[in-house]
C-alpha positions in Angstrom: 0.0 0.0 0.0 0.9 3.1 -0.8 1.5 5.8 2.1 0.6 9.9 2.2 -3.0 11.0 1.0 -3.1 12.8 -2.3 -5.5 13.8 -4.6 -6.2 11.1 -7.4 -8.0 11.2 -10.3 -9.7 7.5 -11.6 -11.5 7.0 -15.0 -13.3 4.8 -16.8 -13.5 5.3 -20.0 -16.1 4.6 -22.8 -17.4 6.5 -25.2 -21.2 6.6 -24.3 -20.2 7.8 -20.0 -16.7 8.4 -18.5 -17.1 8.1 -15.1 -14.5 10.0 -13.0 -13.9 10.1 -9.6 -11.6 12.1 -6.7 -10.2 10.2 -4.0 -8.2 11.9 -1.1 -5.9 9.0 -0.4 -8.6 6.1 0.1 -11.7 8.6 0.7 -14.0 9.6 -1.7 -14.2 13.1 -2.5 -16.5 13.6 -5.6 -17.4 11.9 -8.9 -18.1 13.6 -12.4 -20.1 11.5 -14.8 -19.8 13.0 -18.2 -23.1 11.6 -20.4 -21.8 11.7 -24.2 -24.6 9.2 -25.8 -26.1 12.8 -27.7 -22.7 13.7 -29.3 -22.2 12.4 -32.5 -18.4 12.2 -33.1 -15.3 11.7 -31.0 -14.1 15.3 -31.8 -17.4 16.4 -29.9 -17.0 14.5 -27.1 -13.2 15.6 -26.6 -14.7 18.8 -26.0 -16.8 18.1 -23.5 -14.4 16.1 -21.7 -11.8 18.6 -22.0 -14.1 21.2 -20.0 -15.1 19.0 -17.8 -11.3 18.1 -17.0 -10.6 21.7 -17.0 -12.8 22.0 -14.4 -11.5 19.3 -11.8 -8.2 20.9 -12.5 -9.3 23.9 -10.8 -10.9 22.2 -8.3 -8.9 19.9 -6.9 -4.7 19.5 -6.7 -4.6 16.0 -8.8 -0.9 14.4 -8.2 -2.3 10.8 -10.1 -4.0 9.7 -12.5 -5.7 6.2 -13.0 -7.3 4.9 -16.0 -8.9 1.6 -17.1 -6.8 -0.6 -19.8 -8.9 -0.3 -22.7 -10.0 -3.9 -24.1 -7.1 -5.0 -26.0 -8.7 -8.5 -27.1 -11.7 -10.4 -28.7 -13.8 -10.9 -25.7 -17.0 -14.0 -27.3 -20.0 -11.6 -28.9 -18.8 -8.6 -27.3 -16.0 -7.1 -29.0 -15.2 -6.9 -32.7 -11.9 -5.4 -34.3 -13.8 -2.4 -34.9 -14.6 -1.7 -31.5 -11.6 -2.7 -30.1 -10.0 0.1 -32.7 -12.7 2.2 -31.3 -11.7 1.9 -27.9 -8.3 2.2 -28.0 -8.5 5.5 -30.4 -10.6 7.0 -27.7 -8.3 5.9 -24.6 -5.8 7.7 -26.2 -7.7 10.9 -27.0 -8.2 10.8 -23.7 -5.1 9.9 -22.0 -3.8 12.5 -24.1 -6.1 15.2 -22.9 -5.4 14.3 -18.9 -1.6 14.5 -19.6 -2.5 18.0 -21.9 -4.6 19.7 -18.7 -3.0 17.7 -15.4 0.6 17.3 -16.7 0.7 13.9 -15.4 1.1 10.9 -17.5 -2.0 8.6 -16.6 -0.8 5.0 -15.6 -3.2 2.2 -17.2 -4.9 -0.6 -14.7 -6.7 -3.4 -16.0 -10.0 -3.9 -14.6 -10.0 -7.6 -13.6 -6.7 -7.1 -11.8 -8.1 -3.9 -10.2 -11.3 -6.2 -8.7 -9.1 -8.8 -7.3 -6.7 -6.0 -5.3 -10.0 -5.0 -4.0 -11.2 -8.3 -3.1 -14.2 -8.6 -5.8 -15.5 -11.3 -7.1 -17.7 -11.6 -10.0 -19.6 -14.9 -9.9 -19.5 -16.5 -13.7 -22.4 -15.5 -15.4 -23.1 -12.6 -13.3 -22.8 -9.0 -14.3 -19.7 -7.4 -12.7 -21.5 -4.0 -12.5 -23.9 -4.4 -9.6 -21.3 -6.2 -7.6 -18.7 -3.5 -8.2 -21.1 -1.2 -6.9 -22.0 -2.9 -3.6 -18.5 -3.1 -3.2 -17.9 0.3 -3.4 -21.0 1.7 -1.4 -19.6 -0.7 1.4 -16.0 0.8 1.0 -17.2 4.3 0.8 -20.2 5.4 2.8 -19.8 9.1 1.4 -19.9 7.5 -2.1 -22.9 5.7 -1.3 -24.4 9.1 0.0 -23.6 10.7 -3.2 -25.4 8.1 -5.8 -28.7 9.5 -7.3 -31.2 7.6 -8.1 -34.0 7.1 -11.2 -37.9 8.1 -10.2 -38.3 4.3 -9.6 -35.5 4.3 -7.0 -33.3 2.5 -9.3 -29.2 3.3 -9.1 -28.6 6.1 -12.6 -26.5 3.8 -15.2 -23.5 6.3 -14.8 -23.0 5.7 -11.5 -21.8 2.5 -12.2 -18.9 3.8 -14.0 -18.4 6.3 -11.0 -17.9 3.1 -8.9 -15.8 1.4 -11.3 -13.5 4.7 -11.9 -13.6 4.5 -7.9 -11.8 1.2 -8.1 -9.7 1.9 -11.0 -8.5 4.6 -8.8 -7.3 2.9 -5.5 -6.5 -0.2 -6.9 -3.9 2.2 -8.9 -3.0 4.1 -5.4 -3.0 0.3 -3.4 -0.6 -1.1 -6.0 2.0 2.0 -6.4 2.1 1.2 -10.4 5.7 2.8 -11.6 4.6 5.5 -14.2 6.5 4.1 -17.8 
């Protein structure tokens, strides 16, 4: 484990939701969802992100940065070399972008290595997103405050990627990954 609390940034990255979260040290300090299913093309949604980056800049005093691995392989009916190509564009446009606003090269984690530092454990045939969540809400009861919620009481999609940013984020600060 990593010792001294800093300010960390965590992301995960998609192109329909980024979710992005603050951690002081282990503690939760905010998350910032940004929604990009309306924008068209990835030149919009660099845009947005950019702002939206700008803004946490001036917020908060970010000394790391965390991001999920994009998929790099054929995952069975869920990735196709299109996709993948996709993906990986986009991590770049924005990994690019954090190291243009933060000056700080963002270190990549992959996901399923990032559960099992945290001690989750997705069930085959189970969705990991649910049980990410309950993870996190049990890890963080200010996170859990924070979460909002559909008019049927339901969890909002994006929060799920705030909770997997969340452990994206100290699963990065846990490990002490060396910045290439």
């Amino acid at each position: 484990m990593c010792y001294g609390n800093k300010m960390i940034l965590g992301l995960d990255i998609s192109t329909t939701t980024i979710g992005i979260v603050v951690l002081d040290g282990e503690e939760w300090v905010a998350s910032y969802p940004i929604r990009l299913e309306k924008y068209k093309t990835l030149y919009d949604k660099v845009s947005i992100v950019q702002q939206t980056l700008i803004s946490i800049k001036q917020t908060h005093p970010i000394k790391d940065i965390y991001i999920e691995s994009a998929l790099k392989k054929f995952r069975g009916g869920m990735s196709s070399a299109s996709v993948i190509s996709l993906l990986q564009r986009w991590n770049g446009m924005v990994s690019l972008l954090l190291y243009q606003v933060f000056g700080i090269i963002p270190i990549e984690v992959p996901v399923i290595s990032a559960r099992k530092m945290l001690g989750i454990k997705v069930p085959k045939g189970q969705k990991p997103k649910p049980i990410v969540m309950e993870k996190i809400k049990y890890l963080s009861p200010e996170f859990d405050k924070s979460l909002s919620y559909t008019k049927l009481g339901n969890i909002t999609q994006y929060e799920y990627d705030n909770a997997d940013a969340f452990v994206i984020a100290l699963a990065g600060k846990m490990g002490c990954v060396e910045k290439k």
